[in-house]
VODOGU-927011 format. One record per atom (N, C-alpha, C): atom name; residue number from 1; x, y, z. Coordinates in steps of 0.1 Angstrom, whole numbers, always signed. Layout:
<rs>
{site CA	pos NUM	c1 X	c2 Y	c3 Z}
...
</rs>
This chain:
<rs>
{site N	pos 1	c1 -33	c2 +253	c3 -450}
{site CA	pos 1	c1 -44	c2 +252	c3 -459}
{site C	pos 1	c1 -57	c2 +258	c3 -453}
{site N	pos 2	c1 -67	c2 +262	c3 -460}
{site CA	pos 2	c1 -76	c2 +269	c3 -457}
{site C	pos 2	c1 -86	c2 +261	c3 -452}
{site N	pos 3	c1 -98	c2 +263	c3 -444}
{site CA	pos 3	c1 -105	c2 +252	c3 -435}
{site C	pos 3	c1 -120	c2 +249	c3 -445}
{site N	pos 4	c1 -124	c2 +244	c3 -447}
{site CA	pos 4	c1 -139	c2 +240	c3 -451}
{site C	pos 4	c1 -146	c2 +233	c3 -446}
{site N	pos 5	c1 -163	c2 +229	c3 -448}
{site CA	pos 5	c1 -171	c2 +223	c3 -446}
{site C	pos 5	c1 -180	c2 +221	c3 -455}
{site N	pos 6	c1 -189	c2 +208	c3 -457}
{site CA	pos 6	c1 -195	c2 +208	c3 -464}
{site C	pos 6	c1 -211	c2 +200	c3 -454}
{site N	pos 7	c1 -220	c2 +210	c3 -457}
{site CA	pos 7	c1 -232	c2 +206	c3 -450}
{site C	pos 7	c1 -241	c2 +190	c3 -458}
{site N	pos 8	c1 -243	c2 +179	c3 -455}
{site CA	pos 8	c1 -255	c2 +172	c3 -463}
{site C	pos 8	c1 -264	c2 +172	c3 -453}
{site N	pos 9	c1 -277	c2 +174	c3 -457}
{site CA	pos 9	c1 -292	c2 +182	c3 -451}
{site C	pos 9	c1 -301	c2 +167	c3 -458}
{site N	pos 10	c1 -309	c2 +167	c3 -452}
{site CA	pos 10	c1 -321	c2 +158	c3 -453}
{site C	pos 10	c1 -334	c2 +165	c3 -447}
{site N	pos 11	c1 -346	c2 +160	c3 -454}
{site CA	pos 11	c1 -359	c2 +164	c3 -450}
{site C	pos 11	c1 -364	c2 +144	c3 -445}
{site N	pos 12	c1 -377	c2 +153	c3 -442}
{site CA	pos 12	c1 -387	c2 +137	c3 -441}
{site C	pos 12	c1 -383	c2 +124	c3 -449}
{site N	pos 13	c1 -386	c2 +115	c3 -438}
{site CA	pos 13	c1 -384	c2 +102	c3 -446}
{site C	pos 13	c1 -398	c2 +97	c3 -454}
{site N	pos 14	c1 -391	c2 +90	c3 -464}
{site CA	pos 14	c1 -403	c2 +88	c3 -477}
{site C	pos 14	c1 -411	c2 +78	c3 -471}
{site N	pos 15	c1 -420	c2 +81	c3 -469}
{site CA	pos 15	c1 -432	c2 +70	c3 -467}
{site C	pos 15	c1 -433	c2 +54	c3 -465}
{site N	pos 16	c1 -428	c2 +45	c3 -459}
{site CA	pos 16	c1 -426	c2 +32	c3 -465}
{site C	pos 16	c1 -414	c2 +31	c3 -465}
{site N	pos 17	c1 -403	c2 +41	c3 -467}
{site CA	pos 17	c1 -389	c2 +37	c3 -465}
{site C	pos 17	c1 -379	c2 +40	c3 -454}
{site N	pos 18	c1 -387	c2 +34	c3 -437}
{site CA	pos 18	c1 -386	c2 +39	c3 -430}
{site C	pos 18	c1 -373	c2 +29	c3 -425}
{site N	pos 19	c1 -372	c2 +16	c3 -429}
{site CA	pos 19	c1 -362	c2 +7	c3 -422}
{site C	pos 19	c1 -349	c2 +8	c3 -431}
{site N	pos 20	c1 -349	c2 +11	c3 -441}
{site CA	pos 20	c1 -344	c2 +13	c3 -454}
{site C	pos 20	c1 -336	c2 +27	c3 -448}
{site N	pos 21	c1 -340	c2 +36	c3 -446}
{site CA	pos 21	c1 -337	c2 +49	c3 -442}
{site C	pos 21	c1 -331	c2 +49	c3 -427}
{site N	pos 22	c1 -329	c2 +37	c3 -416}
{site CA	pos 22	c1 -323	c2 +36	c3 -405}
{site C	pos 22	c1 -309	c2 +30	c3 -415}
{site N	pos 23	c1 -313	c2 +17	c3 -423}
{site CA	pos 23	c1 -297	c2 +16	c3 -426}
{site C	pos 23	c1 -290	c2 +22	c3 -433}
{site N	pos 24	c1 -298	c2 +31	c3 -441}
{site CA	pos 24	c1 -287	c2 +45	c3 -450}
{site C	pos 24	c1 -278	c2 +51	c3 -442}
{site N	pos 25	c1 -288	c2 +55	c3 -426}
{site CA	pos 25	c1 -284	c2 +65	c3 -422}
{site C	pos 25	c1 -269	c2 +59	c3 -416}
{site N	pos 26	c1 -274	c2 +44	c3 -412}
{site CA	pos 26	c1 -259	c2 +39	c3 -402}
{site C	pos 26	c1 -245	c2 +37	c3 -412}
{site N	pos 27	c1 -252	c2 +35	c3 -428}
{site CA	pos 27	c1 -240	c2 +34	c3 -433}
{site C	pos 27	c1 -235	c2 +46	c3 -438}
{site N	pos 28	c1 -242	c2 +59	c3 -436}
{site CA	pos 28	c1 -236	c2 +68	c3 -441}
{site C	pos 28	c1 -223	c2 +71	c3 -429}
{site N	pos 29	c1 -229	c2 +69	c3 -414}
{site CA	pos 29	c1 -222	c2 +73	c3 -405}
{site C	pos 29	c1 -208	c2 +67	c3 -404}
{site N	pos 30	c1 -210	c2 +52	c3 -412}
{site CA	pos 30	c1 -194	c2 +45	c3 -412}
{site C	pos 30	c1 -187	c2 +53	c3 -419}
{site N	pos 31	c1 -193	c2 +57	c3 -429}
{site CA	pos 31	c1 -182	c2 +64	c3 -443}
{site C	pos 31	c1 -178	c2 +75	c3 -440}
{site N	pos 32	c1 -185	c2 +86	c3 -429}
{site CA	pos 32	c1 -179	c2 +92	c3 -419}
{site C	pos 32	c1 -168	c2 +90	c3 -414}
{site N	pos 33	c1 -170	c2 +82	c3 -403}
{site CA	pos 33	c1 -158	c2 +74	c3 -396}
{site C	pos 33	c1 -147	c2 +70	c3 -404}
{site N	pos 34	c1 -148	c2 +64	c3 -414}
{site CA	pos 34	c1 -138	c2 +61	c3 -426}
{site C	pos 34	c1 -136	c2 +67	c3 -432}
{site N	pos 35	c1 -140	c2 +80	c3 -436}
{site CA	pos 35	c1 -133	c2 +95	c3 -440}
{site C	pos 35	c1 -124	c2 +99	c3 -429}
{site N	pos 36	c1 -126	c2 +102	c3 -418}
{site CA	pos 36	c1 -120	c2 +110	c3 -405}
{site C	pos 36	c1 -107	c2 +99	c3 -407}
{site N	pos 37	c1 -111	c2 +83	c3 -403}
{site CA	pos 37	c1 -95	c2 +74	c3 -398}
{site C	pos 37	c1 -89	c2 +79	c3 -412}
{site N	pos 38	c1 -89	c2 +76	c3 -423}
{site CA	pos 38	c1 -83	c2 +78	c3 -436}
{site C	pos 38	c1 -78	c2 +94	c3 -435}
{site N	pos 39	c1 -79	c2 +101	c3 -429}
{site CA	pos 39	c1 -79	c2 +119	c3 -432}
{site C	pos 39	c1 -82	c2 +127	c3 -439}
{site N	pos 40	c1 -93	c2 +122	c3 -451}
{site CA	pos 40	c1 -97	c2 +130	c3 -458}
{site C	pos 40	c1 -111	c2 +141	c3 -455}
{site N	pos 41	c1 -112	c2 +138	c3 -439}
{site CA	pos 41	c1 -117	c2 +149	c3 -433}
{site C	pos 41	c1 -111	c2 +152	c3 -422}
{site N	pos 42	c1 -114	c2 +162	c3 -412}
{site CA	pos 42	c1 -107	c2 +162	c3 -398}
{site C	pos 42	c1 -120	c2 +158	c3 -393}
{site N	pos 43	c1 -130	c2 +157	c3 -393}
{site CA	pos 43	c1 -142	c2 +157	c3 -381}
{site C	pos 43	c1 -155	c2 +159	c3 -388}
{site N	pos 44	c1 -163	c2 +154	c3 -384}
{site CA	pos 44	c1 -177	c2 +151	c3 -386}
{site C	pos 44	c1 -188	c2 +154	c3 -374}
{site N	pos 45	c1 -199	c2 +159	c3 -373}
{site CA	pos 45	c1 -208	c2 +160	c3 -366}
{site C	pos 45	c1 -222	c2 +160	c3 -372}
{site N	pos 46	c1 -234	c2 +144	c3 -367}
{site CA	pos 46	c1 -244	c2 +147	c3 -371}
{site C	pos 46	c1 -256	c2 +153	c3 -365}
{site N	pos 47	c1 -262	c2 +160	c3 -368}
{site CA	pos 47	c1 -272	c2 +168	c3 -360}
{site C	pos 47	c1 -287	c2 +163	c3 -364}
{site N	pos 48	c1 -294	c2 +162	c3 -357}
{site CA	pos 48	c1 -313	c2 +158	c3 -357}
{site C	pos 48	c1 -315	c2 +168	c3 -353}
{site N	pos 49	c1 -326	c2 +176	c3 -360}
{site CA	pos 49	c1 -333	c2 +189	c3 -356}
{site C	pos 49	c1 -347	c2 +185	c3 -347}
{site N	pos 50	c1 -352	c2 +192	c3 -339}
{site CA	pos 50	c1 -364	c2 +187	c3 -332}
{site C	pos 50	c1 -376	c2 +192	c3 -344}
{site N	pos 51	c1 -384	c2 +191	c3 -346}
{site CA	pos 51	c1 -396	c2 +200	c3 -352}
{site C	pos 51	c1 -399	c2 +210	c3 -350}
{site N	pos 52	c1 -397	c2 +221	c3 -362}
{site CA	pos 52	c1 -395	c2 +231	c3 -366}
{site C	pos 52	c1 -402	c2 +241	c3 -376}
{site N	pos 53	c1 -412	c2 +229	c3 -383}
{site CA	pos 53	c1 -417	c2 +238	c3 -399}
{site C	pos 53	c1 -411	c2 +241	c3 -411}
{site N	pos 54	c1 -394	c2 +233	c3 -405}
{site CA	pos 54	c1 -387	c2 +235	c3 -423}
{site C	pos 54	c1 -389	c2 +225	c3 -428}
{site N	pos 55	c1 -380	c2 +222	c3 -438}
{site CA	pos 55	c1 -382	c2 +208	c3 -446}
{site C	pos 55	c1 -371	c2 +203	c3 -440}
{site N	pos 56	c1 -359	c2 +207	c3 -436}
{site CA	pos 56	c1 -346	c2 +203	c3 -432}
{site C	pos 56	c1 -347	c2 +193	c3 -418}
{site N	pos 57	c1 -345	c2 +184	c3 -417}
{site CA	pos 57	c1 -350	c2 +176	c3 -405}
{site C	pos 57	c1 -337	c2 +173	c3 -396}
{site N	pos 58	c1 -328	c2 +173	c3 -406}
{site CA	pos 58	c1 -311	c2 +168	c3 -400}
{site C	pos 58	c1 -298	c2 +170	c3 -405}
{site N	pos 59	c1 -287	c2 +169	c3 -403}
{site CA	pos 59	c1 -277	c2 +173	c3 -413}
{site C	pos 59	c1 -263	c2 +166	c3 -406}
{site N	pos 60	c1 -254	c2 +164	c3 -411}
{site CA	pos 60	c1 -242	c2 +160	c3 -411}
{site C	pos 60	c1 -231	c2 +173	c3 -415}
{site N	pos 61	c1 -221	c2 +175	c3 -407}
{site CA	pos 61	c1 -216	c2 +187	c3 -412}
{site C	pos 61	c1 -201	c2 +182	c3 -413}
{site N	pos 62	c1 -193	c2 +178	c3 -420}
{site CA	pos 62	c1 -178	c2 +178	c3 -423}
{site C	pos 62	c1 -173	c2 +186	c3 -425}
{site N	pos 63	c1 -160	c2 +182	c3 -418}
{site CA	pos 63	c1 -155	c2 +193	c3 -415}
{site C	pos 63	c1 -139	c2 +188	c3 -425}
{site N	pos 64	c1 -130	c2 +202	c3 -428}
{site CA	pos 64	c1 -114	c2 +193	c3 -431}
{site C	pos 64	c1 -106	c2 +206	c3 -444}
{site N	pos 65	c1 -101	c2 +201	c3 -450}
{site CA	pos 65	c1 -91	c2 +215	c3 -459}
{site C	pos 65	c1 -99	c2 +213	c3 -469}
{site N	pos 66	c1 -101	c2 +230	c3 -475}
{site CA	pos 66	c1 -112	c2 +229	c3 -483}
{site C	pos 66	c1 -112	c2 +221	c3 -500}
{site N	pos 67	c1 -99	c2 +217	c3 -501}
{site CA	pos 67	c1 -92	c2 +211	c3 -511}
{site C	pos 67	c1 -97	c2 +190	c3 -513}
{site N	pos 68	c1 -94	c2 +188	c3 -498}
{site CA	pos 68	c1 -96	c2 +176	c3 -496}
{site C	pos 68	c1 -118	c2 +175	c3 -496}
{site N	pos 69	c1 -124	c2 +186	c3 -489}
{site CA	pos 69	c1 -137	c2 +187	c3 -493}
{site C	pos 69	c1 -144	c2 +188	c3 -507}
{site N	pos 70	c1 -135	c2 +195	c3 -515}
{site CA	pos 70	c1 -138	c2 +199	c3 -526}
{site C	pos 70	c1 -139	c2 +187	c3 -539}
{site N	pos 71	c1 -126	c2 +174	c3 -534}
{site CA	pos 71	c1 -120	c2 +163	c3 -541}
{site C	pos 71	c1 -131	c2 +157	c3 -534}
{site N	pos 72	c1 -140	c2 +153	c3 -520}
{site CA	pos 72	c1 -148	c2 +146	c3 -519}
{site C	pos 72	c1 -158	c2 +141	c3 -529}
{site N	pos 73	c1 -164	c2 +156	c3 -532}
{site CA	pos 73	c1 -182	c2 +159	c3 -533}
{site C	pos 73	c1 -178	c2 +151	c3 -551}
{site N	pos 74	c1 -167	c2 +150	c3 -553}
{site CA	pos 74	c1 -170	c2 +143	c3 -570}
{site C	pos 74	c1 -163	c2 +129	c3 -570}
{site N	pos 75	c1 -163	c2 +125	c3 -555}
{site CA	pos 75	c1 -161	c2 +108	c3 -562}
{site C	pos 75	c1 -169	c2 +100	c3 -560}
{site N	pos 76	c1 -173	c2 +89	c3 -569}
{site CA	pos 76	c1 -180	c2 +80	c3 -572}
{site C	pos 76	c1 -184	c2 +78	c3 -555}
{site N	pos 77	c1 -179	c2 +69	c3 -544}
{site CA	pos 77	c1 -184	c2 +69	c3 -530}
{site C	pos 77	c1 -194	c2 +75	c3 -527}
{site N	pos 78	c1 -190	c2 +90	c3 -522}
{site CA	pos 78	c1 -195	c2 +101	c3 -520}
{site C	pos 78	c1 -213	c2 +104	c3 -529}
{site N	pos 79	c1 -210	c2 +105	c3 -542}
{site CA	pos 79	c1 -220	c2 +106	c3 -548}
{site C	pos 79	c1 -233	c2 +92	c3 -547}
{site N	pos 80	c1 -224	c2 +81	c3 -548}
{site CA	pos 80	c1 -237	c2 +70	c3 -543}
{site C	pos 80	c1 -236	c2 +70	c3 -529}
{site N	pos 81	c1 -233	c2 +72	c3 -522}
{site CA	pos 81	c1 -241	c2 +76	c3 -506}
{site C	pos 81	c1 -254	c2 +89	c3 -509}
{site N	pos 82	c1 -248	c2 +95	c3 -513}
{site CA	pos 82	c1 -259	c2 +105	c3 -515}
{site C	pos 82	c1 -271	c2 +105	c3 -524}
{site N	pos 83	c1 -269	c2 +93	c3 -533}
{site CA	pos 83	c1 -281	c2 +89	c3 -541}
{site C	pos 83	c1 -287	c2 +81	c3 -531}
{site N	pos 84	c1 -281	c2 +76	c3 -523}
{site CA	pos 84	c1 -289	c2 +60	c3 -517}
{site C	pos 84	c1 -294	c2 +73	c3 -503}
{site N	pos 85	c1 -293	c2 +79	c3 -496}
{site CA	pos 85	c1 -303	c2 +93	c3 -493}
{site C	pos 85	c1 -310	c2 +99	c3 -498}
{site N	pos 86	c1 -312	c2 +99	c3 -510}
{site CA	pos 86	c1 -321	c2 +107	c3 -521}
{site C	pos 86	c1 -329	c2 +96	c3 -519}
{site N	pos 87	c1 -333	c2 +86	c3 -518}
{site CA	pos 87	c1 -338	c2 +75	c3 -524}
{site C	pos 87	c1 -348	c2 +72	c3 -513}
{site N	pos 88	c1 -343	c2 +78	c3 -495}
{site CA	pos 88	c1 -352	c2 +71	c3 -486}
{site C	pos 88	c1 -362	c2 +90	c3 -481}
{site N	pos 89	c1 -353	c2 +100	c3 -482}
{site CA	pos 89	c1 -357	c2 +108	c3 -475}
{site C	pos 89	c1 -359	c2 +123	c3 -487}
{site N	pos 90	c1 -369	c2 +130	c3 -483}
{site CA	pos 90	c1 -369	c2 +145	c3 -491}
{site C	pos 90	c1 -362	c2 +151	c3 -489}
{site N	pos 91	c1 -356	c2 +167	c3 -499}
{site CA	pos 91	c1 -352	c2 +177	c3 -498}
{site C	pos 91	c1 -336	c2 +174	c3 -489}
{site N	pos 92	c1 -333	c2 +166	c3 -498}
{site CA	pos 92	c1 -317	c2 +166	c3 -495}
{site C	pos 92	c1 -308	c2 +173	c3 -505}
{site N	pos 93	c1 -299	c2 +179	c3 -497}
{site CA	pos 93	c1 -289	c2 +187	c3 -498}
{site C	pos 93	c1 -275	c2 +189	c3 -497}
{site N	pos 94	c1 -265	c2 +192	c3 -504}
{site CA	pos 94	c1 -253	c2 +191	c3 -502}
{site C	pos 94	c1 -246	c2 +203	c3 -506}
{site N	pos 95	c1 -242	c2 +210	c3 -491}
{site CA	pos 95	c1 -238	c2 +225	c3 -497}
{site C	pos 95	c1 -229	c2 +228	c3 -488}
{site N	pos 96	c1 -213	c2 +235	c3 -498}
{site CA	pos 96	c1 -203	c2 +237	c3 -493}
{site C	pos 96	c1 -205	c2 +252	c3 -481}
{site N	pos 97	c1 -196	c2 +249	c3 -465}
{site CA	pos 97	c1 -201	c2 +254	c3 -461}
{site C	pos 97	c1 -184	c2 +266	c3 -455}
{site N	pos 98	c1 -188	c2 +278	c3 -451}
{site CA	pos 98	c1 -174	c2 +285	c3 -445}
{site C	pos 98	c1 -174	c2 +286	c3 -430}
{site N	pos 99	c1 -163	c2 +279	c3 -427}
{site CA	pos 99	c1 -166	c2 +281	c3 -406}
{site C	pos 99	c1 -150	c2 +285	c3 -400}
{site N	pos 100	c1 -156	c2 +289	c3 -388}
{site CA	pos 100	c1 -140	c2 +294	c3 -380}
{site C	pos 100	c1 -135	c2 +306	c3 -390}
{site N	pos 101	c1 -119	c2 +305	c3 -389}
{site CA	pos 101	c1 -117	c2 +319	c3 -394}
{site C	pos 101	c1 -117	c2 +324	c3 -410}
{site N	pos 102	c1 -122	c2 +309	c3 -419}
{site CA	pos 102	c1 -125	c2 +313	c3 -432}
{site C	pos 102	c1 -137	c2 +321	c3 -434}
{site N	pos 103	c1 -148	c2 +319	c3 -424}
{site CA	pos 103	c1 -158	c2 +330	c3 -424}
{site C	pos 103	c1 -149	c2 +344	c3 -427}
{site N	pos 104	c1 -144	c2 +346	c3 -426}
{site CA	pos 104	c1 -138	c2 +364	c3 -422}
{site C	pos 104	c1 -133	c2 +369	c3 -437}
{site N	pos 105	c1 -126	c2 +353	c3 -449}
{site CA	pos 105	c1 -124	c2 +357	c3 -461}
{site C	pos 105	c1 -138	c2 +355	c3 -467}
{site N	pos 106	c1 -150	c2 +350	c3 -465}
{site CA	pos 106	c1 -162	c2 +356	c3 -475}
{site C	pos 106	c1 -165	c2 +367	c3 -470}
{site N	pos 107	c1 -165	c2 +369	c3 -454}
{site CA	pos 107	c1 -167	c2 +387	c3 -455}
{site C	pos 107	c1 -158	c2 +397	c3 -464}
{site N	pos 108	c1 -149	c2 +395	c3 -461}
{site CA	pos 108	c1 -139	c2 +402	c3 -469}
{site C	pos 108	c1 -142	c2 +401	c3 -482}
{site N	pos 109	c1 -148	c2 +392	c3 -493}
{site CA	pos 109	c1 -151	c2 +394	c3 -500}
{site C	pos 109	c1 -163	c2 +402	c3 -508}
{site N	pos 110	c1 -175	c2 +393	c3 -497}
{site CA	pos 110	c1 -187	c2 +407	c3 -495}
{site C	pos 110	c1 -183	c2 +421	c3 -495}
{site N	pos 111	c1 -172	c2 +424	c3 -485}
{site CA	pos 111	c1 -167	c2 +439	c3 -486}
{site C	pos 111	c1 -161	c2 +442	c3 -496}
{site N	pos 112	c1 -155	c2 +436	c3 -506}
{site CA	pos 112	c1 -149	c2 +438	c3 -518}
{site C	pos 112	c1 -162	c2 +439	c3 -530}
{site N	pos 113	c1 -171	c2 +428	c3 -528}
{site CA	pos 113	c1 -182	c2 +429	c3 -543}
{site C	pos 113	c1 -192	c2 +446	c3 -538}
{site N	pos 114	c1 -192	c2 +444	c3 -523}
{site CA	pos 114	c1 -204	c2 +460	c3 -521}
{site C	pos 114	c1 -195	c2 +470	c3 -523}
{site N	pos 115	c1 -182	c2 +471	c3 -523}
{site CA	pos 115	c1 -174	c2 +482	c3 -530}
{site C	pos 115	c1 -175	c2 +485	c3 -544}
{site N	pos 116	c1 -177	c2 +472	c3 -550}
{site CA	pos 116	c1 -174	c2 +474	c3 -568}
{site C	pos 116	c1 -189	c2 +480	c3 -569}
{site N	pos 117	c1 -197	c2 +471	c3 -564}
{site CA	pos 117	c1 -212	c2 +477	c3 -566}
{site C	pos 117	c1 -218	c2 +490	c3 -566}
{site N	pos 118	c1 -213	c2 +495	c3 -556}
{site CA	pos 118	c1 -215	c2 +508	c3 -550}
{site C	pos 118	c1 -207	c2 +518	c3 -556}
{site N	pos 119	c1 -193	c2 +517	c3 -569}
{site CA	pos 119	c1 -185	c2 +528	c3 -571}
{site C	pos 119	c1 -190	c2 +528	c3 -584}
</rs>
């Protein structure tokens, strides 16, 4: 099966909802871990960005078949974890991502849409 990922991105924490936003973050990281034991991911990695000038402050990147990613992002779980992050922190985001050797089929595709374009 083919590989996917799916990026969730956070900005600044909201004002006042700074202790609130330590326990989102811990309980997001269980549901992590309890994706991976269960196998509906292969792997997870969270990243803190140092300061930078974006809005994007940090992100979580899952990793797994892009089938089992795809069945994630629409179940009830999934979706209230990511409201209860909407809730403490800005400019959060949830975007499917291409890594390893599926990068090579959106090139391939790019080379397919700049051919139609171009003839």
């Amino acid at each position: 099966m083919a590989k996917g990922a799916l990026l969730v991105g956070w900005g600044e924490i909201i004002p006042g909802r700074e202790k609130a936003a330590a326990a989102t973050l811990n309980a997001a990281m269980h549901y992590c871990i309890r994706l991976q034991r269960e196998g509906k991911i292969e792997s997870f990695e969270a990243i803190a960005l140092e300061p930078h000038g974006s809005d994007l402050n940090g992100f979580v990147m899952l990793r797994g078949e892009k089938e089992s990613i795809a069945r994630l992002r629409v179940e009830d779980e999934f979706t209230s974890i990511i409201v209860g992050v909407q809730l403490v922190h800005r400019h959060v985001r949830v975007v499917g991502a291409y890594v390893g050797a599926e990068m090579q089929s959106l090139f391939a595709m790019w080379d397919e849409q700049e051919v139609k374009l171009l003839s």
